[in-house]
C-alpha positions as CSV (number, residue, x, y, z in Angstrom):
1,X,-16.9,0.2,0.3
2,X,-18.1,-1.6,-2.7
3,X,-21.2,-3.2,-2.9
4,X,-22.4,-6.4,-3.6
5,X,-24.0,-5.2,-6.8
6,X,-21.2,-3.7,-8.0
7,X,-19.2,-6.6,-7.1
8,X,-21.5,-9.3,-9.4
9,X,-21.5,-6.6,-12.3
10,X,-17.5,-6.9,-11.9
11,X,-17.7,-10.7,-12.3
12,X,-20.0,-10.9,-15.0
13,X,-17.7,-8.5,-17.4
14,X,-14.6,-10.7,-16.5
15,X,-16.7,-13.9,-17.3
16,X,-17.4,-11.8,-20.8
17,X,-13.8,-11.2,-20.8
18,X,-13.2,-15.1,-20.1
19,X,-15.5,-15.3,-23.0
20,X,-14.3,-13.8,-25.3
21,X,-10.6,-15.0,-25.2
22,X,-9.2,-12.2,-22.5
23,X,-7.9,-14.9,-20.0
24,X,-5.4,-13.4,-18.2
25,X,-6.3,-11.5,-15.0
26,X,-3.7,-8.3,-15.8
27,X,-4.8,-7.8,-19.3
28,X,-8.6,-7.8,-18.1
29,X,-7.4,-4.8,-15.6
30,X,-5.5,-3.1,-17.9
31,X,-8.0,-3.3,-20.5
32,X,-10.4,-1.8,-18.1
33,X,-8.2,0.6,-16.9
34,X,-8.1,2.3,-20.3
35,X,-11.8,2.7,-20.5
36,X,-12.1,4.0,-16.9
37,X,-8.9,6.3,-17.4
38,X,-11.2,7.8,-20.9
39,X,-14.5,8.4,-18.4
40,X,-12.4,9.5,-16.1
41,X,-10.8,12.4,-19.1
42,X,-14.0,12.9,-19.9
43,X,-14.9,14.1,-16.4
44,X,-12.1,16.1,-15.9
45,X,-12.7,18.1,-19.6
46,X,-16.4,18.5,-18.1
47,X,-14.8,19.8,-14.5
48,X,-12.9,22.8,-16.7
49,X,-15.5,23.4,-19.7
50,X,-17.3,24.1,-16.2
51,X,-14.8,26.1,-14.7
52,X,-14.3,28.6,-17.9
53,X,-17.9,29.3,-17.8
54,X,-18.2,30.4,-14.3
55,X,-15.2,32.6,-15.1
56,X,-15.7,33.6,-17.9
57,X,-12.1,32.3,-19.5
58,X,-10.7,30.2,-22.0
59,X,-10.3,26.7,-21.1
60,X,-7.1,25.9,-19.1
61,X,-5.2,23.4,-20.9
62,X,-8.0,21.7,-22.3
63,X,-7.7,17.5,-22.7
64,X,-10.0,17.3,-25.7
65,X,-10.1,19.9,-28.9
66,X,-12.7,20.3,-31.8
67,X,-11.3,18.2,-33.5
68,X,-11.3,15.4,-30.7
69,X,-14.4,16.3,-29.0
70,X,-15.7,13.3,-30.9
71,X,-13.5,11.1,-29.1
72,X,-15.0,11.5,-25.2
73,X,-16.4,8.9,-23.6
74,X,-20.0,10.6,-23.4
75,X,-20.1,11.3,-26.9
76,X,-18.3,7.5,-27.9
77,X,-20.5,5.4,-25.6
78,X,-23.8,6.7,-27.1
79,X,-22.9,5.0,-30.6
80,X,-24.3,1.6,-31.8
81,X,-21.7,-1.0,-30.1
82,X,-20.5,-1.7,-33.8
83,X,-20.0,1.8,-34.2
84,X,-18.3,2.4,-31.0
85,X,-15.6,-0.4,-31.2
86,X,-14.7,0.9,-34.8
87,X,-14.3,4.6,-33.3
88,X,-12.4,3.6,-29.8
89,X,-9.9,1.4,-31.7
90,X,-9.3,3.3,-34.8
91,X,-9.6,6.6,-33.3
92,X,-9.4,7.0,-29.6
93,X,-7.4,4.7,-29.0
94,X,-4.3,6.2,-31.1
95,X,-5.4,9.8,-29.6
96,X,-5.1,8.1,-26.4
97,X,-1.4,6.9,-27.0
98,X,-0.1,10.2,-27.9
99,X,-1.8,12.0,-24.8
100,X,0.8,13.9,-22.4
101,X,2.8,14.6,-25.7
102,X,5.8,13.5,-27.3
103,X,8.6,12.9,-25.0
104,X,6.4,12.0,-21.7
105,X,7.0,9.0,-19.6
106,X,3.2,8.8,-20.0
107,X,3.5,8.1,-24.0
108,X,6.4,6.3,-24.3
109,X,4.6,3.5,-21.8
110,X,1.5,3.9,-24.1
111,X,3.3,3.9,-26.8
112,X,3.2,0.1,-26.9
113,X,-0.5,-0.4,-25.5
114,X,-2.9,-2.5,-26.8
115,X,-7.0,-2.6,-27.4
116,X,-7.6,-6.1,-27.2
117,X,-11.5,-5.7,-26.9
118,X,-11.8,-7.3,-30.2
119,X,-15.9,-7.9,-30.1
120,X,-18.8,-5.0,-29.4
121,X,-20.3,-7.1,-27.4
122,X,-18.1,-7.0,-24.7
123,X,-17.6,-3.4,-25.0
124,X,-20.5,-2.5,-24.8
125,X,-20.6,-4.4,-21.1
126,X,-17.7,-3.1,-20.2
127,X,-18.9,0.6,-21.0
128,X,-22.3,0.1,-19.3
129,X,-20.6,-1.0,-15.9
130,X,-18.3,1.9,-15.5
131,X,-21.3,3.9,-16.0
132,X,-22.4,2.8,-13.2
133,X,-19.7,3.5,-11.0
134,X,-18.9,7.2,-9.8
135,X,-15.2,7.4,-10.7
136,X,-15.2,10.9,-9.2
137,X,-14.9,8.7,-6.1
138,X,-11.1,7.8,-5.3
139,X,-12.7,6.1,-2.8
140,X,-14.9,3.7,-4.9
141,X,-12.4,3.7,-7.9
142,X,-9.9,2.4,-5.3
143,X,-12.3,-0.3,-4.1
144,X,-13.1,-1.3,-7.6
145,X,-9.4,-1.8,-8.3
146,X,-8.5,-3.2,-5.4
147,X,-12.0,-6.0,-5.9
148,X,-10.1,-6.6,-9.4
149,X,-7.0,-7.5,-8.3
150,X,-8.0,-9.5,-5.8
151,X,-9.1,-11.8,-8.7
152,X,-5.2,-12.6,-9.0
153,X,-5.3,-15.5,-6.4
154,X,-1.3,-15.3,-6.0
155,X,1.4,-13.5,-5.7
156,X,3.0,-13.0,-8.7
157,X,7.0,-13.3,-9.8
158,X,9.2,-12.9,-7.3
159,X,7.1,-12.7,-4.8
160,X,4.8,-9.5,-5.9
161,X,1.6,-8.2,-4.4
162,X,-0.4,-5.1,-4.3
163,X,-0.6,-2.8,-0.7
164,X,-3.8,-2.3,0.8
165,X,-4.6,1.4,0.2
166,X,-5.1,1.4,4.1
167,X,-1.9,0.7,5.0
168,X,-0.3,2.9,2.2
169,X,-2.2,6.1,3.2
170,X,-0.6,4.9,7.2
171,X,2.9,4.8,5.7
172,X,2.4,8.4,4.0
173,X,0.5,9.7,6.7
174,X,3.5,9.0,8.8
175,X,6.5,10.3,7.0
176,X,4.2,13.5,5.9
177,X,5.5,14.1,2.4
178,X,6.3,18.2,1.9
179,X,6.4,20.1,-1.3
180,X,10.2,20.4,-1.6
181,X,10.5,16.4,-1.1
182,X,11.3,14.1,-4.2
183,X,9.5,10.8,-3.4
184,X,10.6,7.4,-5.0
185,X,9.1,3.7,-5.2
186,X,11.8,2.0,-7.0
187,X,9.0,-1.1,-7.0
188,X,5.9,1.3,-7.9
189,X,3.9,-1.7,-9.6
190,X,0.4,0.9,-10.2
191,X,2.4,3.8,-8.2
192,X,-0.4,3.6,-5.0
193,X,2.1,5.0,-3.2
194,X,3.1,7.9,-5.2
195,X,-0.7,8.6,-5.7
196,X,-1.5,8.7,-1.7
197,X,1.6,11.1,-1.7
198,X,0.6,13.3,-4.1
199,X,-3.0,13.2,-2.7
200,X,-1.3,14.4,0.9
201,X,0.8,16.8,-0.7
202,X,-2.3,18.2,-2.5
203,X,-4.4,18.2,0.0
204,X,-1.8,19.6,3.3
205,X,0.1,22.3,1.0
206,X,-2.7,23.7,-1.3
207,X,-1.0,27.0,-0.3
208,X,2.3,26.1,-1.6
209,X,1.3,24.2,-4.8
210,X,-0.1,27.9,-5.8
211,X,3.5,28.9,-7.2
212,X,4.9,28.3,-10.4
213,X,8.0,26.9,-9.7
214,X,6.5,24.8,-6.8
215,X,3.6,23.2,-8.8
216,X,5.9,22.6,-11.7
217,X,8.2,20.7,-9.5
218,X,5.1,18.7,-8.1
219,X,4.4,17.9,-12.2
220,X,7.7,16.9,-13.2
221,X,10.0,16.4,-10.3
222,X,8.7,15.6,-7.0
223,X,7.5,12.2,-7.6
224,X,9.7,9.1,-9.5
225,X,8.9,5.3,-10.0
226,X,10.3,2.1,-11.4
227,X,8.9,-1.3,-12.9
228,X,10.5,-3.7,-14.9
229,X,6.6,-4.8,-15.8
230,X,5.5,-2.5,-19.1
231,X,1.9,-3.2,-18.2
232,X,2.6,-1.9,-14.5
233,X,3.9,1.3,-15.8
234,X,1.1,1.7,-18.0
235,X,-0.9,1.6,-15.4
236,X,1.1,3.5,-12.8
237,X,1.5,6.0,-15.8
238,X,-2.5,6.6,-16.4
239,X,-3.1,6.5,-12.5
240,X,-0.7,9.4,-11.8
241,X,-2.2,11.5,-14.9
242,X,-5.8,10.7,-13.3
243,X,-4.2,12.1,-9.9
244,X,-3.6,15.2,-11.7
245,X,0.2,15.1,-11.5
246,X,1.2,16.0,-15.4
247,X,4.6,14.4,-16.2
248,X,5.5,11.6,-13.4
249,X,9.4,10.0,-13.7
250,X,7.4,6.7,-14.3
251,X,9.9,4.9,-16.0
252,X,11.4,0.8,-16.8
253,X,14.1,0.0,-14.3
254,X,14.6,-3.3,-13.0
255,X,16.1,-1.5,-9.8
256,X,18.7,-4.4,-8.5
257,X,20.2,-5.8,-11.9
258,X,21.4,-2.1,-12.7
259,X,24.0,0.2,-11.0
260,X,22.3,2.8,-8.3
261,X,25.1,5.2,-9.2
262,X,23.5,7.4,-11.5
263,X,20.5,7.7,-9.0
264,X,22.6,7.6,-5.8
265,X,21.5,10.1,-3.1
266,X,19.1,11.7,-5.5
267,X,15.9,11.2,-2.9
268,X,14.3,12.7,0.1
269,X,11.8,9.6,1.2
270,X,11.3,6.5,-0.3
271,X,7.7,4.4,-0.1
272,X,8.1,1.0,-1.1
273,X,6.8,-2.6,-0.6
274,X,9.3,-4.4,-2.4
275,X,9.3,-7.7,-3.6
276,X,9.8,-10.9,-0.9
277,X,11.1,-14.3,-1.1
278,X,12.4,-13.7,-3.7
279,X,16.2,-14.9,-4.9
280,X,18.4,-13.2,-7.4
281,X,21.4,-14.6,-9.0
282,X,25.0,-13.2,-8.0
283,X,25.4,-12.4,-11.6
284,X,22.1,-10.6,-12.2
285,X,22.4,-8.4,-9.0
286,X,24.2,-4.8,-9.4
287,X,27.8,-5.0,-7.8
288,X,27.3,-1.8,-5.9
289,X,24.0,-3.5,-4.1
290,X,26.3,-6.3,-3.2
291,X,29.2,-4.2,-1.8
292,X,26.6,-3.1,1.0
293,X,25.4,-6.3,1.4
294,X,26.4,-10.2,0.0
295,X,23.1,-11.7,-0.6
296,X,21.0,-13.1,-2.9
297,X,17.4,-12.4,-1.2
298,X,15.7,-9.3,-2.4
299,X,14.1,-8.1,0.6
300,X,17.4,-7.4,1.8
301,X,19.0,-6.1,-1.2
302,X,16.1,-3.8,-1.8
303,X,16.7,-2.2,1.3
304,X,20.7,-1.6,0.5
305,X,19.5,-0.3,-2.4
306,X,17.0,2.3,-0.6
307,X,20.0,3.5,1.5
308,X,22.0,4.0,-2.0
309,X,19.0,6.0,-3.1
310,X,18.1,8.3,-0.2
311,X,20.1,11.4,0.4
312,X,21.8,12.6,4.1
313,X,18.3,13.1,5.8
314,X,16.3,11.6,3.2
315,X,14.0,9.0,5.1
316,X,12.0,6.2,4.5
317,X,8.6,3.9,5.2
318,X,9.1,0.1,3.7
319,X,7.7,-3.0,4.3
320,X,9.7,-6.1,5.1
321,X,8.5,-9.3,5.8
322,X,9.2,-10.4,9.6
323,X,12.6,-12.7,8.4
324,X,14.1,-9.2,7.9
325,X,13.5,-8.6,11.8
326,X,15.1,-11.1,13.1
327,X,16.9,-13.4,10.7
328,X,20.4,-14.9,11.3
329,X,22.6,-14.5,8.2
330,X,25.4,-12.6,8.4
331,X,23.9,-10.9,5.9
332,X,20.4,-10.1,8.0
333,X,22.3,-9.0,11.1
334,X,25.3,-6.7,8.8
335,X,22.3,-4.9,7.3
336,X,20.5,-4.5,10.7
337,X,23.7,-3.2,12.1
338,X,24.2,-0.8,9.3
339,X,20.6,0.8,10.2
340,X,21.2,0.8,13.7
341,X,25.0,1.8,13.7
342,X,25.1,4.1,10.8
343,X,21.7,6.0,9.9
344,X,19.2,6.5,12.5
345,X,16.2,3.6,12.6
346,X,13.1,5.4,13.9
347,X,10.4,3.0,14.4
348,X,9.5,-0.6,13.7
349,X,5.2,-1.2,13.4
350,X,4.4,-4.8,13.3
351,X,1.2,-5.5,11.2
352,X,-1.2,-8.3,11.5
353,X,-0.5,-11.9,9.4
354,X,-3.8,-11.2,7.5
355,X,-2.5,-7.9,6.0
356,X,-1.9,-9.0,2.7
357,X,-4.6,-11.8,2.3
358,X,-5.3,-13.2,0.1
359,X,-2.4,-12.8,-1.9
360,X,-0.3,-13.8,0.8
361,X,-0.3,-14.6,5.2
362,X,3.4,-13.5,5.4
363,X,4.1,-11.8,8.2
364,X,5.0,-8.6,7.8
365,X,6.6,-5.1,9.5
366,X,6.7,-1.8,8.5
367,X,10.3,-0.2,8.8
368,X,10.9,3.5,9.2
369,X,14.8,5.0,9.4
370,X,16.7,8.2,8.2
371,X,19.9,8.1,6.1
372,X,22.3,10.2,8.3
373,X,25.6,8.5,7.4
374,X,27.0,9.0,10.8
375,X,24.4,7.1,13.6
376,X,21.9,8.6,15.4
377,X,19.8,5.5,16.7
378,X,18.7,6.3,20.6
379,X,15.7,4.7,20.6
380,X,13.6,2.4,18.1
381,X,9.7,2.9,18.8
382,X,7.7,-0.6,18.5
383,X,4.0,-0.6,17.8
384,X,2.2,-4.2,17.8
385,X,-0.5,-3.2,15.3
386,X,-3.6,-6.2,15.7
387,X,-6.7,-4.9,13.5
388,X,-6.5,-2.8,10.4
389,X,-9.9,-2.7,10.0
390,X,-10.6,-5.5,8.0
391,X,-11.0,-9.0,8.2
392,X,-8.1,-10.9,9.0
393,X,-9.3,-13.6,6.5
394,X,-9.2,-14.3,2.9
395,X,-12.6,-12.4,2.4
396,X,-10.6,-8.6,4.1
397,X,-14.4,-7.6,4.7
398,X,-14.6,-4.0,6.5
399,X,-15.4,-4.3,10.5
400,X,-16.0,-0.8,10.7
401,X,-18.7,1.8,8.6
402,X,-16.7,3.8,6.1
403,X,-16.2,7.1,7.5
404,X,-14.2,5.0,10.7
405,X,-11.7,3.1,8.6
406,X,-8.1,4.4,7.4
407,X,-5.5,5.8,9.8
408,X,-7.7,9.2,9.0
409,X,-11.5,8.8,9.7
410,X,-13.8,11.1,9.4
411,X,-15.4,10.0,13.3
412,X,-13.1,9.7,15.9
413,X,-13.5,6.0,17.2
414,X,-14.3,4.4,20.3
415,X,-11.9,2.4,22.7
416,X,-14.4,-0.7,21.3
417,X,-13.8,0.3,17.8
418,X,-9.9,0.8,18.3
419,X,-9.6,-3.0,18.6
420,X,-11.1,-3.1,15.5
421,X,-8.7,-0.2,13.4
422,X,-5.6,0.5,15.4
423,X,-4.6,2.9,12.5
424,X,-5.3,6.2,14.3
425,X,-3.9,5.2,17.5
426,X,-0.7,4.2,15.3
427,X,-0.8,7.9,14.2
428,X,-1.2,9.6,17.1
429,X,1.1,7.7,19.3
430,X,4.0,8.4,16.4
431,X,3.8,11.7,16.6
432,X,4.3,11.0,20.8
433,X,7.7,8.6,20.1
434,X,9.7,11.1,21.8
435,X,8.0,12.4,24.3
436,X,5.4,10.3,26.1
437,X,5.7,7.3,24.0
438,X,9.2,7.4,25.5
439,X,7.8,6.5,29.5
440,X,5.6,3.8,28.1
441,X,5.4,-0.1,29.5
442,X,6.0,-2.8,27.6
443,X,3.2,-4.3,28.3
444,X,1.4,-1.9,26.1
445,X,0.7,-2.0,22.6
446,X,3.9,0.4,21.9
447,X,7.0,1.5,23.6
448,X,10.5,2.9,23.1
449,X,13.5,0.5,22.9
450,X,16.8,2.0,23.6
451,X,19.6,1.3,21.3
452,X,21.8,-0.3,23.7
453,X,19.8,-3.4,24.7
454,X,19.1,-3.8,21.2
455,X,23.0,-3.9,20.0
456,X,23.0,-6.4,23.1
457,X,20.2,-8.7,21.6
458,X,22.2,-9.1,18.2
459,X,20.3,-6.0,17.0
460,X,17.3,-8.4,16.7
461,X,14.2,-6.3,15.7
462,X,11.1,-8.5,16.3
463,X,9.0,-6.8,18.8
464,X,8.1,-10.0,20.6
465,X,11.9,-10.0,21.8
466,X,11.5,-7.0,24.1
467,X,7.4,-6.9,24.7
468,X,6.3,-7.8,28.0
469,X,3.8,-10.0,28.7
470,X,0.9,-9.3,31.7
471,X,0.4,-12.4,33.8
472,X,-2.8,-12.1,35.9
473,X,-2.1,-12.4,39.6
474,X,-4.0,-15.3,41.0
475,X,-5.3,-15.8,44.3
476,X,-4.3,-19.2,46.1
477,X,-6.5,-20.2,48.9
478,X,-3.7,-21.9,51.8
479,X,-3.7,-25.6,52.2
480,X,-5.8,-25.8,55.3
481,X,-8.7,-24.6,53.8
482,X,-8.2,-26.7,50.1
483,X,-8.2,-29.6,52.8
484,X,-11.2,-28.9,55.2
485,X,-13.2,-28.4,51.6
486,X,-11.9,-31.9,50.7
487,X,-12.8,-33.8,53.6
488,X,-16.2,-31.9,53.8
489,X,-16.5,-33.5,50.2
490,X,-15.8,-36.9,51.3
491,X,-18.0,-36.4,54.6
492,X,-20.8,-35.7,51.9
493,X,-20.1,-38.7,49.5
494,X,-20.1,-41.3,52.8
495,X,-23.5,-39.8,53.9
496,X,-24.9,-40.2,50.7
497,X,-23.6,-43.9,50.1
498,X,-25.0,-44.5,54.0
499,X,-28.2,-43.0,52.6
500,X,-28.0,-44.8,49.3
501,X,-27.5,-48.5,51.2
502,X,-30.3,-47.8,53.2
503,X,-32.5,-47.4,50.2
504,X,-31.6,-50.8,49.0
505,X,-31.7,-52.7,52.1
């Protein structure tokens, strides 16, 4: 969790920014980024210089040479400010554009970067508060990022936001990427989904990431993203490489102007929060997208396009705001039909309205459904998730302490503390939907639907439609004794008016 110190140093290095002409909230993060993506190089040359010496080996595919040791942030960040903005913009800056080597996504996207720290000043700010933060931390370097962009008050074009790392480590939990998949975001914005996948992958199938063929699959092959915002794939680009995955598919697409044919059926799960509300011209939207669906809203056409994109038995875990659920276009019901009818919709979680404060209180679901082609929809599993773990407020303060939060904490929690982070429950419950979860009320905070009262209900998905409400039994006393209490009342109020005249007389 970040602190409150940390959080004032963070606002007195974007006033500097502010300051010094850097106005615009993006270009402060990406500026930053840089300068925590070279500590964060530096670390990882320190980790294997490490490494060699226990073993007694060469450095294994060393980041920094002789000739570029001069360029790491613990030898750059111990020069005179003047002296250190001359070397990071004149030298490692243009080392830093080339890294990943000629041909990578990772340099073409750099290949266009710009150091717009123009004084030393600010620099030299900037440098001293990353030194204070332990970026070894995913933890904390997630916090700090996600404290950044909450600077950006709202959502941005067509209706973009960032995902809670929460609720993006939920969603991967819950498909449980494997080492064979290939994962796509065709809306990666900073790729935190591909980076919680990779992080599972890594971390469930250390085993299998020991062969050749299989890591090189996980470096090049396994994980695929798309942006039409160059600074986004920057970004995404330089968070992936700091994940350790070598040579992402991190790439410019704006993924509903252009033809899905040359990426059709190419993936085995897809992780996305597309954009919402927003609404494309018929002109500027690919023809193929509009064959599965006629509509201008991208919500929807994001998710004909994530059916174009997924291969037979590829799956999928996106969010959709709650319009998607339950809306009455021909065009909401065809597509809702199509998940139902032909591919096999799995599970619908409802999260809370606060989810994505304070960019935005749309409501909001999580859909999850496997391409089949030919059906396969018995039953649709409905969770009503009502606490994340944060605040449901503008502020998203943390109810719980740190090693209770996430669908994965390190202490199992409480019945108390489940009505404050649902998460786990979500996860365990999941892995129940058929069995168990299948005898289940609806009165409870999941159940199973089956497929047949929800073709009867217009294939309406909002789980309010088939949740059951418990109305407390009340006990009624019979009218005899309501009326012996009322005229013992009034037998009370006459004696105490006899009593009261008496007083007076």
């Amino acid at each position: 969790m970040i602190t409150g110190e940390l959080k004032s140093k963070i606002d007195r290095v974007w006033d500097a920014f502010w300051s010094g002409g850097i106005s615009n909230p993006l270009e402060v993060i990406e500026q930053i980024t840089y300068l925590m993506f070279l500590r964060r190089l530096d670390d990882l040359q320190t980790a294997k210089e490490n490494r060699a010496n226990r073993t007694g080996r060469p450095i294994e595919n060393p980041i920094y040479t002789a000739e570029t040791d001069r360029l790491r942030w613990s030898r750059f960040t111990n020069e005179a400010p003047e002296t250190m903005l001359a070397l990071v913009r004149d030298g490692v800056f243009p080392w830093l554009r080339d890294l990943g080597g000629e041909g990578s996504t990772y340099s073409h996207h750099m290949r266009d970067a710009r150091f717009t720290i123009t004084t030393p000043n600010l620099l030299a700010k900037v440098v001293d508060m990353l030194d204070d933060i332990p970026l070894g931390d995913r933890d904390v370097k997630g916090d700090l990022y996600e404290y950044m962009l909450s600077k950006i008050a709202t959502a941005g074009h067509n209706g973009q936001f960032r995902t809670a790392r929460h609720i993006i480590q939920l969603m991967v939990e819950m498909t449980a990427p494997g080492p064979k998949d290939e994962i796509c975001d065709p809306a990666c914005g900073t790729a935190g989904f591909l980076v919680a996948a990779a992080e599972y992958v890594s971390r469930t199938h250390h085993e299998a990431l020991l062969e050749p063929a299989q890591r090189q699959h996980f470096n090049e092959s396994m994980f695929h993203g798309f942006d039409f915002d160059s600074t986004m794939l920057r970004i995404g680009s330089m968070n992936m490489l700091l994940h350790e995955v070598e040579s992402p598919d991190i790439r410019y697409r704006d993924s509903l102007a252009e033809s899905a044919a040359s990426e059709a059926e190419r993936y085995s799960l897809i992780l996305a929060n597309p954009p919402f509300a927003g609404s494309l011209d018929y002109d500027a939207t690919a023809k193929d997208l509009q064959a599965v669906v006629k509509t201008r809203k991208t919500e929807l056409l994001f998710l004909a396009l994530f059916l174009r994109l997924l291969k037979p038995g590829g799956r999928a875990a996106v969010i959709v705001p709650d319009g998607v659920l339950f809306g009455s276009s021909n065009a909401h019901k065809e597509l809702r039909r199509n998940l139902v009818e032909n591919h096999k919709l799995d599970a619908v979680v409802k999260l809370p309205s606060g989810t994505f404060k304070p960019y935005s209180g749309v409501s909001t679901a999580i859909l999850f459904f496997t391409k089949t082609n030919s059906g396969g929809t018995d039953n649709v599993w409905f969770y009503e998730l009502t606490a994340d773990g944060w605040s449901l407020d503008d502020k998203r303060t943390p109810l719980l302490d740190t090693d209770k939060l996430g669908p994965v904490p390190k202490i199992e929690l409480t019945e108390i503390e489940h009505e404050k982070n649902n998460l786990p429950d979500v996860l365990r419950r999941w892995r129940l939907r058929n069995g168990s979860e299948q005898e289940r009320p609806r009165t409870e905070q999941s159940f199973c639907v089956p497929k047949a009262e929800i073709v009867s209900q217009g294939y309406d998905l909002s789980l309010v439609r088939y949740k059951e409400i418990v109305h407390e039994e009340i006990e009624h006393r019979s009218p005899s004794e309501i009326i012996d209490e009322l005229a013992q009342i009034e037998a009370e109020i006459q004696q105490s008016m006899s009593e009261l005249k008496g007083m007076l007389a």
